[in-house]
MARLOBA-258010 format. One record per atom (N, C-alpha, C, O): residue number from 1; residue in three letters; y negated, x, z negated. Coordinates in steps of 0.2 Angstrom, whole numbers, plus 2048, in hexadecimal, padded with zeros to 3 digits. Layout:
MARLOBA-258010
> NUM; ALA; Y; X; Z
...
***
This chain:
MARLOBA-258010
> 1; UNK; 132; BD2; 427
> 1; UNK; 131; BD8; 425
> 1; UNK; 134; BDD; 429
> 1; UNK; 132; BE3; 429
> 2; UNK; 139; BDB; 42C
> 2; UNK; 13D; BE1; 42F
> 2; UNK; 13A; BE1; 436
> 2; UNK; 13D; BE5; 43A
> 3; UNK; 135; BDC; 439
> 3; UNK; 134; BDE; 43E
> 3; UNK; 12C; BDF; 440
> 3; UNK; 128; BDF; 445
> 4; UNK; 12C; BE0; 43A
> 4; UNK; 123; BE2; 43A
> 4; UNK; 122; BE9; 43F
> 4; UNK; 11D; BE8; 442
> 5; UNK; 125; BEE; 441
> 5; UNK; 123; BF3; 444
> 5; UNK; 120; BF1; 44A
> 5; UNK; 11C; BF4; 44D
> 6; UNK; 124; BEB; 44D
> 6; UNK; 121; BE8; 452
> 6; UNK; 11B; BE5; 453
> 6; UNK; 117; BE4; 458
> 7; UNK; 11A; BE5; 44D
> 7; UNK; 111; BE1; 44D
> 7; UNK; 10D; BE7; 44C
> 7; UNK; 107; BE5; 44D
> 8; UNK; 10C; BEE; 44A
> 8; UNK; 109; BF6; 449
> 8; UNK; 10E; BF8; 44E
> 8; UNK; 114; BF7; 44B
> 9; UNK; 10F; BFA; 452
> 9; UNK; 114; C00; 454
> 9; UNK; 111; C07; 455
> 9; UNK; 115; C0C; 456
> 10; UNK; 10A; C07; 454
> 10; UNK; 107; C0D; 453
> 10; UNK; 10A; C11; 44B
> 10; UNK; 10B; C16; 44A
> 11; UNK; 109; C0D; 449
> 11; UNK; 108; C0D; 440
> 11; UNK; 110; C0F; 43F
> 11; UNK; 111; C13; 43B
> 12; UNK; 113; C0C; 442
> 12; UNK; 11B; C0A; 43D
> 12; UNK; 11F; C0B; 445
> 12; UNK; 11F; C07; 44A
> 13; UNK; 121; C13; 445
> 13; UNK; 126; C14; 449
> 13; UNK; 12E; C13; 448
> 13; UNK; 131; C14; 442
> 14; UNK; 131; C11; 44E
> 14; UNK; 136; C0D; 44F
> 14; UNK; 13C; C11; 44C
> 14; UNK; 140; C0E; 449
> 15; UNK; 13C; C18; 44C
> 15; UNK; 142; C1D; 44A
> 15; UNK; 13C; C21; 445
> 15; UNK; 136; C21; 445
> 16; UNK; 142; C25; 43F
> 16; UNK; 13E; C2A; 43C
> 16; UNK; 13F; C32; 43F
> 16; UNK; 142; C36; 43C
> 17; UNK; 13E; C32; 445
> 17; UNK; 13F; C39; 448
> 17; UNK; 13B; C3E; 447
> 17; UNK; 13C; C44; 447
> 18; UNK; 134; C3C; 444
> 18; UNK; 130; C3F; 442
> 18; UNK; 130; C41; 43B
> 18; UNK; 130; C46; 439
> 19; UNK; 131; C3D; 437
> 19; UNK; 135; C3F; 42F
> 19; UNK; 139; C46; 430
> 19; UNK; 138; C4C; 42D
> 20; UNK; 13E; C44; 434
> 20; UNK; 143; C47; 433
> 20; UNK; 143; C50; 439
> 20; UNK; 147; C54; 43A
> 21; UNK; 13E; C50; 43C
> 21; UNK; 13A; C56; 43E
> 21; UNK; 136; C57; 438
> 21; UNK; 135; C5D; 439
> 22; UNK; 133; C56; 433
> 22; UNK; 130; C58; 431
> 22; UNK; 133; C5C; 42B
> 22; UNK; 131; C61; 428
> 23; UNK; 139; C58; 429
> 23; UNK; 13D; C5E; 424
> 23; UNK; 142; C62; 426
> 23; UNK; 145; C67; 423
> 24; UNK; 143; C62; 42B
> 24; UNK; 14A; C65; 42F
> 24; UNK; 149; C6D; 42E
> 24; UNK; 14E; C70; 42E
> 25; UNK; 144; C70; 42D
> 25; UNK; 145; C78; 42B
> 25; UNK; 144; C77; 425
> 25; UNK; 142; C7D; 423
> 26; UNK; 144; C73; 420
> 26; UNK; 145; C73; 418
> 26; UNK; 14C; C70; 416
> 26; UNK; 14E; C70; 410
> 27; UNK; 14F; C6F; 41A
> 27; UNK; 156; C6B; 41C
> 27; UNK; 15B; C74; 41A
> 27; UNK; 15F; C75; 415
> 28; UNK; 159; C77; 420
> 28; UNK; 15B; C7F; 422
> 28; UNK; 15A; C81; 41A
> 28; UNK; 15F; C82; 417
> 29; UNK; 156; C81; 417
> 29; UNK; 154; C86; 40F
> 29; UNK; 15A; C82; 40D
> 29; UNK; 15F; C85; 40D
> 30; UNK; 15A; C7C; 40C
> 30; UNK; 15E; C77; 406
> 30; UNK; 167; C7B; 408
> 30; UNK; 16A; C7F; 405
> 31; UNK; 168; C7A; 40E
> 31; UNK; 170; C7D; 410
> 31; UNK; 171; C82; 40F
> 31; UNK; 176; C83; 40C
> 32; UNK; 16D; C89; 40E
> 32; UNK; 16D; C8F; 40B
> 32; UNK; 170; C8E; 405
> 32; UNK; 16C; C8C; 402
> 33; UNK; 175; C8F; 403
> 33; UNK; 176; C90; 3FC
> 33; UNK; 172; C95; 3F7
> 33; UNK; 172; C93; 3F1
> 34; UNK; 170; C9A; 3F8
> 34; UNK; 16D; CA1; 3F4
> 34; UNK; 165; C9E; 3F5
> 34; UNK; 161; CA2; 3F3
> 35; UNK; 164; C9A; 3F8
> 35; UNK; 15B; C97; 3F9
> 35; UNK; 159; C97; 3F1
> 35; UNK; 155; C9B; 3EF
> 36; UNK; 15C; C92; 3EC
> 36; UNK; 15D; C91; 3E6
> 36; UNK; 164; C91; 3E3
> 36; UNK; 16A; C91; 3E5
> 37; UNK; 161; C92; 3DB
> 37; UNK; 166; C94; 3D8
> 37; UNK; 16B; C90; 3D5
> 37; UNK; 171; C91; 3D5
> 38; UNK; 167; C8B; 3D4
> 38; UNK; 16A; C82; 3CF
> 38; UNK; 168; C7E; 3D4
> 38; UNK; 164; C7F; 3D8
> 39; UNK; 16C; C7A; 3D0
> 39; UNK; 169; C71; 3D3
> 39; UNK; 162; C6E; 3D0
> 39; UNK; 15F; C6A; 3D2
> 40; UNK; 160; C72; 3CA
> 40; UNK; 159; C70; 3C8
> 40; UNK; 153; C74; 3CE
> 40; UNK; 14D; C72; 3D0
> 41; UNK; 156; C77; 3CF
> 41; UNK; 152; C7B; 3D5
> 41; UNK; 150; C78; 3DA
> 41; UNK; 14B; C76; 3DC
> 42; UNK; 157; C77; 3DE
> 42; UNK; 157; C73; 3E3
> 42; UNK; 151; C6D; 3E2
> 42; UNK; 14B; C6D; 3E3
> 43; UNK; 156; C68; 3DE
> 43; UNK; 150; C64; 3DD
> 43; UNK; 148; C64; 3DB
> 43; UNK; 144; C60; 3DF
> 44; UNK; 145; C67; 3D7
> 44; UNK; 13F; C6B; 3D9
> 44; UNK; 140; C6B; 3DE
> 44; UNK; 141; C65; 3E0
> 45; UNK; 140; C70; 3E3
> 45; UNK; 13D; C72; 3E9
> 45; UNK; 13C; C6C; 3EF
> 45; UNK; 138; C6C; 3F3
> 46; UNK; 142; C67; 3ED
> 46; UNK; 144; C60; 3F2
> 46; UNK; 13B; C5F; 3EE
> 46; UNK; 137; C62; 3F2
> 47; UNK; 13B; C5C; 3E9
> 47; UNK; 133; C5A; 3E7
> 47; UNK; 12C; C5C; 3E9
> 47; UNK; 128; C59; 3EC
> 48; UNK; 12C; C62; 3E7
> 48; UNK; 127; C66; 3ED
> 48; UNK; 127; C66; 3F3
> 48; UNK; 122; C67; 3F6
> 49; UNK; 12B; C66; 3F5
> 49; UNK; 12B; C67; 400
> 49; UNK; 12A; C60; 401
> 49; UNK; 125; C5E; 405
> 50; UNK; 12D; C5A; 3FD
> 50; UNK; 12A; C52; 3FF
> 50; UNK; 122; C51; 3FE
> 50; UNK; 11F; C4E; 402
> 51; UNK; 11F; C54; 3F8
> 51; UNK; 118; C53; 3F7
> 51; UNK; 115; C57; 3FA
> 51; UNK; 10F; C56; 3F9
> 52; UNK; 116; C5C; 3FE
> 52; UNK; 113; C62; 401
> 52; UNK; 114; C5D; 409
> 52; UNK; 10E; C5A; 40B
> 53; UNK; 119; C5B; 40B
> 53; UNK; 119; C59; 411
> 53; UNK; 114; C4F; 411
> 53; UNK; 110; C4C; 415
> 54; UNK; 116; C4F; 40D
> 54; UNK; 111; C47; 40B
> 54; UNK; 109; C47; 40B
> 54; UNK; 105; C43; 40D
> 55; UNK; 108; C4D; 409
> 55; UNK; 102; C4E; 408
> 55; UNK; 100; C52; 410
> 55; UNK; 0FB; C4F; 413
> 56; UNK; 102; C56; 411
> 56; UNK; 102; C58; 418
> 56; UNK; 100; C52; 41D
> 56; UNK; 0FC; C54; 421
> 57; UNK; 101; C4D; 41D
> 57; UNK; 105; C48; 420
> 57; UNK; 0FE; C44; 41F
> 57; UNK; 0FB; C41; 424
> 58; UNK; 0FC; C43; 41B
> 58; UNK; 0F6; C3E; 417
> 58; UNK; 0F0; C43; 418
> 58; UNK; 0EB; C41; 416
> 59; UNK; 0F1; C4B; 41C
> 59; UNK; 0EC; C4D; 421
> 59; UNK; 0E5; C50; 417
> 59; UNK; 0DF; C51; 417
> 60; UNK; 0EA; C51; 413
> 60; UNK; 0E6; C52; 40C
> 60; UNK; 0EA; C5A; 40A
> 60; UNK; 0F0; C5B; 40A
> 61; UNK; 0E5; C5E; 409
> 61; UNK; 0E8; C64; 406
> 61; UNK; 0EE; C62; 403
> 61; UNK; 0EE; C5D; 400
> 62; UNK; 0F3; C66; 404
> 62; UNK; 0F9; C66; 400
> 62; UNK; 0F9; C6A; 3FA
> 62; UNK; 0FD; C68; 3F6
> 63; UNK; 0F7; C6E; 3FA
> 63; UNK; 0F5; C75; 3F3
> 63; UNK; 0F1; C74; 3F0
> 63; UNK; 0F1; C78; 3EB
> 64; UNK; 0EB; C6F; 3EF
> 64; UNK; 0E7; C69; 3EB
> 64; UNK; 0EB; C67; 3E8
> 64; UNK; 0ED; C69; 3E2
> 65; UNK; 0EF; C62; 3EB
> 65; UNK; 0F4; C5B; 3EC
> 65; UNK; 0F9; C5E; 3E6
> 65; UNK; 0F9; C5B; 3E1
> 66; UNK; 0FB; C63; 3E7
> 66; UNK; 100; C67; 3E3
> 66; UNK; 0FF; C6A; 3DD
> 66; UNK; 103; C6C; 3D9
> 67; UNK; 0F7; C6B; 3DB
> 67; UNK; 0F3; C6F; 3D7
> 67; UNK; 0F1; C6A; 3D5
> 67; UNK; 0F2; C6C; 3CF
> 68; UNK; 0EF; C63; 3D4
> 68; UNK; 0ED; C5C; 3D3
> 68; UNK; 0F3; C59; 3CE
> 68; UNK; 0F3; C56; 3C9
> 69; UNK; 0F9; C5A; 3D2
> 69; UNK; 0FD; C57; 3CE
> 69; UNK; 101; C5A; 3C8
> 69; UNK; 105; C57; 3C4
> 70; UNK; 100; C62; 3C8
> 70; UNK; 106; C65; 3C3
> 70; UNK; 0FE; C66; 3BE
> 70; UNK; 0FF; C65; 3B8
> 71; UNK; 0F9; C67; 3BF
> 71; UNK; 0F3; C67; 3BC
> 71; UNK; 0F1; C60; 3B4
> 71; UNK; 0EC; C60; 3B1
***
């Protein structure tokens, strides 16, 4: 299992550098302290930018995806 990337390496890249550009300016909001107010907030918002960017990702409206799931 751990070396399955070799058998897909299109599919299953080697590093998550990509993951991690993709949150890196919601990273910026999170360090802001005055961004939110509590830590319920915080997390909300952690929830939202994950399924916003997942769905972004899965190439599917994400404001559907979002309007689907609180609906």
């Amino acid at each position: 299992m751990l070396w399955r990337f070799e058998q897909d390496p299109v599919n299953i890249p080697l590093t998550n550098n990509l993951a991690e550009r993709q949150i890196s300016h919601y990273v910026v909001y999170r360090k802001n302290p005055y961004f939110t107010q509590s830590q319920r907030g915080d997390r909300f918002l952690e929830r939202v930018i994950s399924i916003y960017l997942t769905a972004k990702q899965q190439k599917i409206n994400p404001f559907i995806q979002l309007q689907s799931l609180i609906a």
